[in-house]
C-alpha positions in Angstrom: 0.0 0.0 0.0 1.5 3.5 -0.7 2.7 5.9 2.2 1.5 9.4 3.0 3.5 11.4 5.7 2.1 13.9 7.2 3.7 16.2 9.3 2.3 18.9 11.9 3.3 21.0 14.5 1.8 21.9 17.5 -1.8 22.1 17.3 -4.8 22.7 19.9 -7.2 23.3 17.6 -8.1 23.5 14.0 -5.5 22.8 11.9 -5.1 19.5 14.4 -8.5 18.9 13.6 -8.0 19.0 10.2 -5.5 17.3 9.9 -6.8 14.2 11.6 -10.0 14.3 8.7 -6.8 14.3 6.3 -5.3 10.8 7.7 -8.6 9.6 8.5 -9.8 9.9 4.6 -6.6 8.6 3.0 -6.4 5.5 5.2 -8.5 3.8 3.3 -6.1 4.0 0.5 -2.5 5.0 1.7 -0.9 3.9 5.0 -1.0 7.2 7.0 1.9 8.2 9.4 1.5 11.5 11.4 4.4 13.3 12.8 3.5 15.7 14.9 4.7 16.4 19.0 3.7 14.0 21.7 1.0 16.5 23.2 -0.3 17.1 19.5 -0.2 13.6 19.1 -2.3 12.3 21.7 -5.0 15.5 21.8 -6.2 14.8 18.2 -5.8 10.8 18.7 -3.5 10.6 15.8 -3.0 7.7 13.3 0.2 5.6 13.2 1.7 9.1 15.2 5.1 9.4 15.9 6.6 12.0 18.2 8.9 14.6 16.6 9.0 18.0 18.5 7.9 20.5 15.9 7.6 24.1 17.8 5.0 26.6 15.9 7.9 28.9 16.4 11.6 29.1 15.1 14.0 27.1 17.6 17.7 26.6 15.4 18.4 23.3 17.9 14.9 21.9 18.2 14.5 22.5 15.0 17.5 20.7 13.5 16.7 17.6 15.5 13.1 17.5 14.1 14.6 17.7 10.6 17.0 14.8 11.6 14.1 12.7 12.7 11.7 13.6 9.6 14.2 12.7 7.4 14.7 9.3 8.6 11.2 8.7 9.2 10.8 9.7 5.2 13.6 7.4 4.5 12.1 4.9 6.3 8.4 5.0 4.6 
């Protein structure tokens, strides 16, 4: 089955919203990953979620570790 990666920051509302209707309608034809902070993760009860700290602000070290992680995540998919 093809992959989707879908990657969101952090969210409290609407675009986490959103973005759980996105996974939730391509799952039936794509296997869905979510990347997306812990806290993110687990308000919007997101598919196959895994944990990458992305801040909705610039952060030069946070940020370079979240690239690290997505990219091997994308590697992986």
């Amino acid at each position: 089955m093809p992959e989707v990666l879908l990657v969101l920051a952090t969210s409290t509302g609407g675009v986490g919203r959103h973005v759980q209707s996105l996974a939730a309608g391509l799952a039936a034809r794509f296997t869905v990953t979510v990347a997306a902070p812990a806290a993110t993760l687990a308000a919007f009860d997101l598919p196959g979620g895994v944990a990458v700290e992305i801040g909705g602000r610039p952060h030069p070290a946070r940020d370079a570790r979240a690239y690290r992680q997505l990219c091997a995540l994308a590697a992986r998919l």
